[in-house]
C-alpha positions as CSV (number, residue, x, y, z in Angstrom):
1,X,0.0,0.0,0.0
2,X,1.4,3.6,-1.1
3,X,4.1,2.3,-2.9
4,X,4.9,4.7,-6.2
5,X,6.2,3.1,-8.8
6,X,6.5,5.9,-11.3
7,X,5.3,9.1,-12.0
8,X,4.7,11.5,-15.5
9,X,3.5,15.0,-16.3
10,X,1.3,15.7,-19.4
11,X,2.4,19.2,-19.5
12,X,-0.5,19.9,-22.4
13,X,-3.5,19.1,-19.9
14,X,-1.5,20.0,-16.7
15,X,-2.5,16.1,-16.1
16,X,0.0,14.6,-13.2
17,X,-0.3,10.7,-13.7
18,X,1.1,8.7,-11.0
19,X,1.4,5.0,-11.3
20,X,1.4,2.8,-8.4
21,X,1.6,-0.6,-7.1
22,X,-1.2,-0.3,-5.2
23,X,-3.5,3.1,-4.7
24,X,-1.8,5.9,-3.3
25,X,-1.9,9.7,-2.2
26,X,0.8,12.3,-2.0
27,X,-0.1,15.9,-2.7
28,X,2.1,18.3,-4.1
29,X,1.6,21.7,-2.9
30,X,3.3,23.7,-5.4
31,X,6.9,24.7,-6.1
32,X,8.8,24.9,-3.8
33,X,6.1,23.4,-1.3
34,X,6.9,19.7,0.3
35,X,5.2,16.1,-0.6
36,X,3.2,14.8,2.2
37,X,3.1,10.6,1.8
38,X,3.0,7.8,4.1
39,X,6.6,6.4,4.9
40,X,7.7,3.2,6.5
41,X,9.6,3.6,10.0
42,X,10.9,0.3,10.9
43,X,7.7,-0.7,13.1
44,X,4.7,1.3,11.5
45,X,3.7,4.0,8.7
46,X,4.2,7.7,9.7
47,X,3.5,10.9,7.7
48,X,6.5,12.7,6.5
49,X,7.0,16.1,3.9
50,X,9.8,15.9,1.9
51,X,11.3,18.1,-0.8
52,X,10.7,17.9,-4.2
53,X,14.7,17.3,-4.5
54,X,14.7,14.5,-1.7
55,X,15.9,17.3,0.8
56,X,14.6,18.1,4.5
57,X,12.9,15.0,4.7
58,X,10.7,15.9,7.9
59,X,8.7,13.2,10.3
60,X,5.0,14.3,10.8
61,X,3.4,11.9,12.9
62,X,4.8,10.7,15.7
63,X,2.5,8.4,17.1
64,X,3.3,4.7,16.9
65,X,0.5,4.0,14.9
66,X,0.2,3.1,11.1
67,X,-0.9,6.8,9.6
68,X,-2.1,7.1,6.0
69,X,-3.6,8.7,2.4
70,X,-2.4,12.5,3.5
71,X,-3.8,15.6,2.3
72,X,-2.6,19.3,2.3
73,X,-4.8,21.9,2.8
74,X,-5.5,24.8,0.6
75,X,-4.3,27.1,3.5
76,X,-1.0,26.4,3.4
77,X,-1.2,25.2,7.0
78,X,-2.4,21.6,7.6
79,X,-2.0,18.4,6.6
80,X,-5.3,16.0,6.9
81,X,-4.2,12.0,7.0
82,X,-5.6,8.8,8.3
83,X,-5.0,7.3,11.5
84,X,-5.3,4.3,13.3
85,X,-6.9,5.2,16.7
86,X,-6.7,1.2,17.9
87,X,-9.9,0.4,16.9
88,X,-11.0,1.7,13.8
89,X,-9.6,4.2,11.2
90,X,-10.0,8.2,11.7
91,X,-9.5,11.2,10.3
92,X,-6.7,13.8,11.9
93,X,-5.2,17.2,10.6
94,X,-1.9,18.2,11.8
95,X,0.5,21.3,11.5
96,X,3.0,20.6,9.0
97,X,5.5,20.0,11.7
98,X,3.2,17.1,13.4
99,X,1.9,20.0,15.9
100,X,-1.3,20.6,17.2
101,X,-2.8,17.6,16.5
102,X,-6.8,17.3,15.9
103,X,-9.2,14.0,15.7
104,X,-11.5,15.5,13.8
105,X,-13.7,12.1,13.2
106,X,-13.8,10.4,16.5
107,X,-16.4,7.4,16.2
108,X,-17.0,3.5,16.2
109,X,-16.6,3.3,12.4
110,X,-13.7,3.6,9.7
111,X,-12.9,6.9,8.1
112,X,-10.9,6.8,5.5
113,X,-9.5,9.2,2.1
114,X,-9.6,12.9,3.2
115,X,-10.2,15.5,0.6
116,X,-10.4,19.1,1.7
117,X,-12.5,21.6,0.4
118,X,-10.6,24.5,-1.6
119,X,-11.5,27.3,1.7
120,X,-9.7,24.4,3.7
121,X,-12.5,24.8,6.6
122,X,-14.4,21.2,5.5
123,X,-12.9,17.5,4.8
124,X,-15.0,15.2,2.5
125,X,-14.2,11.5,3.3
126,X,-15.6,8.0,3.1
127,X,-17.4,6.4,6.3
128,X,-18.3,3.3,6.6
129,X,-22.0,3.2,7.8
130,X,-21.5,-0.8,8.6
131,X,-23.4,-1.9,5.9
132,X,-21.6,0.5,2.7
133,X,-19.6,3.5,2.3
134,X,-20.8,6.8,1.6
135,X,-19.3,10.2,1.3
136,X,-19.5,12.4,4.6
137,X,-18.3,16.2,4.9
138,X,-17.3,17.6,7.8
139,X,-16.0,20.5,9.4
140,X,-12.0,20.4,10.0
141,X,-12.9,21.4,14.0
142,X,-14.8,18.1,13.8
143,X,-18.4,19.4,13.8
144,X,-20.9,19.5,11.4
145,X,-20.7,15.8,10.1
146,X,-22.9,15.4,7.0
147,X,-23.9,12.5,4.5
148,X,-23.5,13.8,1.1
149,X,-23.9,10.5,-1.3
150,X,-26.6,8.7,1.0
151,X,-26.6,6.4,-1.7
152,X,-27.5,2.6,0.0
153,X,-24.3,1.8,-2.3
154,X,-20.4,1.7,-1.9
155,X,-19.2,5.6,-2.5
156,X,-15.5,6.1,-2.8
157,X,-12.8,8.8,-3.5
158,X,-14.0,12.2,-2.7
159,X,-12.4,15.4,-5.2
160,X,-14.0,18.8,-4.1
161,X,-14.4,20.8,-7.6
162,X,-12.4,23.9,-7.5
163,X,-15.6,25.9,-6.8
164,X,-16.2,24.1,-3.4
165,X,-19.8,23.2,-4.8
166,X,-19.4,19.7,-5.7
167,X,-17.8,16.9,-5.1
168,X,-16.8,13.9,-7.4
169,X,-16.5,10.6,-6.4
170,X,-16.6,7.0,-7.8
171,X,-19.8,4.5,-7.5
172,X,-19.8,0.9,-6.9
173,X,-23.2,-0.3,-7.1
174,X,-24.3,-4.0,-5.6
175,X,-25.2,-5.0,-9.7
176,X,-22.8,-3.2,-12.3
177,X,-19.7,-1.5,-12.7
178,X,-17.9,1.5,-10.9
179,X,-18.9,4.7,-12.6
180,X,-17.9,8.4,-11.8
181,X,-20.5,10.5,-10.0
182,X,-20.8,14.5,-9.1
183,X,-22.9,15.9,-6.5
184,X,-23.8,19.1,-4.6
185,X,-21.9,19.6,-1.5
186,X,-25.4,19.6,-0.3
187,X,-26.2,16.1,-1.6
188,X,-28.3,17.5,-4.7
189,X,-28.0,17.1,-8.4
190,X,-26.0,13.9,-8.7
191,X,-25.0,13.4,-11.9
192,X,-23.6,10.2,-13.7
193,X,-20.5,11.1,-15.7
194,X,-19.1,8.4,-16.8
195,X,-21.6,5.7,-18.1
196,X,-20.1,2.4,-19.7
197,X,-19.8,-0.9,-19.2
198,X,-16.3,-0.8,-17.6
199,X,-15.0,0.4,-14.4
200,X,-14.0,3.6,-13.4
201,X,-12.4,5.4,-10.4
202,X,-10.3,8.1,-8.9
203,X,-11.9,11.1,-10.1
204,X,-9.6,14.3,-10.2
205,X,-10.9,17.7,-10.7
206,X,-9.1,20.2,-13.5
207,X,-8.2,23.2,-11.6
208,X,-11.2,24.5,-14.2
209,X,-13.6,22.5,-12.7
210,X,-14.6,21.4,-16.1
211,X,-12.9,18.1,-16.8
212,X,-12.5,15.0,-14.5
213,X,-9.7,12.8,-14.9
214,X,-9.9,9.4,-13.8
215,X,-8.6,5.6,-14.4
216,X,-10.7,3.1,-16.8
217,X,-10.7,-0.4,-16.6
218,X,-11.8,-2.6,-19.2
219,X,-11.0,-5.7,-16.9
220,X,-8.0,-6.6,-19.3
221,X,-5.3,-5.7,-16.6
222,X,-5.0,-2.5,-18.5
223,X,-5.7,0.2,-16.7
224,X,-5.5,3.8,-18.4
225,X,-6.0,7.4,-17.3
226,X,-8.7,9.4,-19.3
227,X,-10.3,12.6,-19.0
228,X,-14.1,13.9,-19.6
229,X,-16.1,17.0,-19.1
230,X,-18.5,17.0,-16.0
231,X,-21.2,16.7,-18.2
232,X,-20.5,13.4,-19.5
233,X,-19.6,14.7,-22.9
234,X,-15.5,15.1,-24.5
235,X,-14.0,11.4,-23.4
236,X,-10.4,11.6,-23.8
237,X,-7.8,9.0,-23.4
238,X,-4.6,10.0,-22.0
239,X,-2.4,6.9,-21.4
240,X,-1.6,4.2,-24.0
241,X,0.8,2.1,-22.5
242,X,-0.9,-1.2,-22.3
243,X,0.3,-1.2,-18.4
244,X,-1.4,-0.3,-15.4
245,X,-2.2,3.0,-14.6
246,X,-4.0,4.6,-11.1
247,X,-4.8,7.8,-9.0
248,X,-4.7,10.7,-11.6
249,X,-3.6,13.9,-9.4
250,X,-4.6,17.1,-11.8
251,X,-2.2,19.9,-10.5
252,X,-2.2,23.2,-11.1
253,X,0.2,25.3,-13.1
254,X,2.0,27.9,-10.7
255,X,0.1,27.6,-7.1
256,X,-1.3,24.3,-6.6
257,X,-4.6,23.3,-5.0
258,X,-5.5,20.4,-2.5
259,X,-6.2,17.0,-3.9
């Protein structure tokens, strides 16, 4: 788990396409800002930032306790992650130095895959209601906890638009195949984008707001990035390397936003 095995920028759509092992986040918060990812310390995971250059390679978490999928906030300020609390998964923001550290979900259930909103005051994640996973908001002080998906169905991958007004995510219905939804932040006007007979997952937003990247798979162990408008309309392939290919990051050109 969050093992990189390559990366490549598509300078033409400002597409960053990571290729992994296995799914992965690390969020790169524009030149000369740090990459946040989940490191290995000899008895559990910690969050470290590191230079772009492999320099200052600093230790977030500090905790003893595997720590996960981090996300920087739009402020500059925070770092949101995934920790292990002993009994289930939660979500925590940090300073980037591993200071002032805040549970921010704090129940019985997992909570996994923080995304934060671009005014870095909400965190959209998946909870695990016991019987399915849905996409919750909540506020980064830890109040405010709100079901956006409430779809009965298995909701993945949260990616606030740049807008703050919707959110995309991935679908895995009990009959079908994975499909890429948007919805209000208020849990209105869901809207299937993607609509085929193969899978597809890890939505990213353009810094527009008008495209969403994501991975397709045909179920050929050929996985490969594409990109579509948010209406459903414009399906562009971007990789053609008959390999596998996951978790499309869309940065930004100059200042870069949250995932």
């Amino acid at each position: 788990m969050l093992l990189a095995a390559a990366a490549g920028l598509l300078a033409a759509v400002g597409l960053v396409v990571v290729l992994y092992a296995q799914p992965a986040e690390a969020n790169y918060p524009g030149t000369p800002g740090k990459i946040y990812y989940s490191g290995w310390d000899g008895s559990d995971y910690e969050i470290y930032a590191i230079d772009p250059d492999g320099g200052s390679n600093v230790r977030v978490t500090q905790n003893q306790s595997a720590n996960w999928e981090p996300a920087y906030s739009p402020t500059g300020k925070k770092v949101a992650y995934v920790g292990w609390d002993g009994s289930d998964w939660e979500i925590y923001t940090a300073d980037l130095d591993g200071g002032s550290k805040v549970n921010v979900t704090n129940n019985n259930a997992d909570d996994r895959n923080p995304a934060y909103s671009p005014s870095g005051t909400k965190i959209a994640y998946e909870y695990d209601t016991g019987t399915n996973w849905e996409i919750y908001t909540i506020n980064t002080n830890g109040g405010g906890k709100f079901n956006v998906t409430n779809s009965n169905s298995d909701d993945y991958e949260p990616d606030y638009a740049p807008d703050g007004k919707k959110i995309a995510y991935s679908n895995n219905p009990a009959t079908g195949d994975w499909e890429i939804y948007t919805i209000n932040t208020n849990g209105g006007s869901k809207s299937n984008v993607t609509n085929n007979s193969s899978d597809d997952f890890y939505p990213s937003y353009s810094p527009s707001g008008k495209n969403i990247a994501y991975v397709n798979d045909p179920g050929t162990s050929d996985n490969e990035i594409y990109y579509i408008n948010t209406n459903g309309g414009g399906r562009t392939r971007v990789t053609d390397n008959n390999t596998q290919n996951w978790d499309p990051y869309w940065a930004c050109k100059g200042a870069c936003r949250s995932k």
